[in-house]
N, C-alpha and C positions, 0 to 999 in steps of 0.2 A: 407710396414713397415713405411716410410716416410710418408703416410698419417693418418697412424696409430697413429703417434709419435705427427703429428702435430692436431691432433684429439681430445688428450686426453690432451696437451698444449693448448689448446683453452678454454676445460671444465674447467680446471684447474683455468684461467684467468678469464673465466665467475660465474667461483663459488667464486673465490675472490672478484670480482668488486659487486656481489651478497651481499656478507659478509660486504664488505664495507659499503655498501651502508645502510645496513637493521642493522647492529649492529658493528659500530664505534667504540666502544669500542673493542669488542671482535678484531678485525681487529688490529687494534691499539697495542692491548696485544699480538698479534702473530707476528705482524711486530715487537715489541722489544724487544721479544725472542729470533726474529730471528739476529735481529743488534747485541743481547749480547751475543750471541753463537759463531760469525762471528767474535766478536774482546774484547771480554771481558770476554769470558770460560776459557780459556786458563789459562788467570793468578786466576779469581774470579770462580771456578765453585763451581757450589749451592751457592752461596753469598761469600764463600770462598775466603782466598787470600792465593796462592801457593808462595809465596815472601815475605810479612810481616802477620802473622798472626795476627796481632792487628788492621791490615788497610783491614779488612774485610765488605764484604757492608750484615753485619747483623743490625737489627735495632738498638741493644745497640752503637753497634759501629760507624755507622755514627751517632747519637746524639753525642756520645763521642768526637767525632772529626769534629762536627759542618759542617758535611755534610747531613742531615738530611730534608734539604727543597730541591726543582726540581731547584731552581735559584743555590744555592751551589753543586749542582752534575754535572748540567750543564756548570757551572766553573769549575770543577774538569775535569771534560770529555775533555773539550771543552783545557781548556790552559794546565792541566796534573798537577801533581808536585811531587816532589821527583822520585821514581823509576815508577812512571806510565806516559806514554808520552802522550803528548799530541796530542787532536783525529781531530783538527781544518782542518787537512788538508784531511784528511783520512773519514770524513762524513762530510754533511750537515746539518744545524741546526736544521731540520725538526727532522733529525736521529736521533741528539744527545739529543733534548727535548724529543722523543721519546723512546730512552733507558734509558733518566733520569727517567722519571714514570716508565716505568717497574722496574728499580731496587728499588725504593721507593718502590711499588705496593705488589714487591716479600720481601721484606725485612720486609714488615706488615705483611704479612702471614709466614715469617721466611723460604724464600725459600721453603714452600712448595704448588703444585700445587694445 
């Protein structure tokens, strides 16, 4: 079972590094799936906001509220404001430029896949 386990954790790792490597993008777009599922679902899911419905990360709305570039989401993420805390301590800048595009990315296609 334990080789088993540590078998299909390997392929797993080799089909990632695979993915990476051959298409960055796509890699990139599941890594800030995965960051905004892990600390950003919660309150925003499907672009949603469960707390202020106006402070939603749809495209009308971050224009509206002059979050709308990757440098201003990244601020937002990164220092927080009002009822969203700040994520400076809790990810890496790597993380945070990287769930900044994803939610820009999903917010042009209007949360959908």
């Amino acid at each position: 079972m334990k080789i088993l386990r540590q078998s299909v954790l390997c392929t797993i790792l080799i089909i990632s590094v695979f993915l990476f490597i051959s298409h960055p993008a796509l890699a990139s777009q599941d890594i800030g799936a995965a960051i905004f599922e892990a600390n950003c679902a919660g309150c925003h899911p499907k672009g949603g906001n469960i707390i202020r419905r106006g402070k939603n990360l749809k495209e009308r709305a971050l224009k509206r509220n002059h979050v709308d570039t990757v440098e201003n989401v990244i601020s937002l993420v990164t220092q927080g404001k009002n009822n969203m805390p700040a994520y400076e301590e809790r990810l890496n800048s790597q993380q945070i430029e990287t769930v900044s595009n994803y939610v820009l990315e999903q917010a042009a296609k209007n949360w959908r896949n």
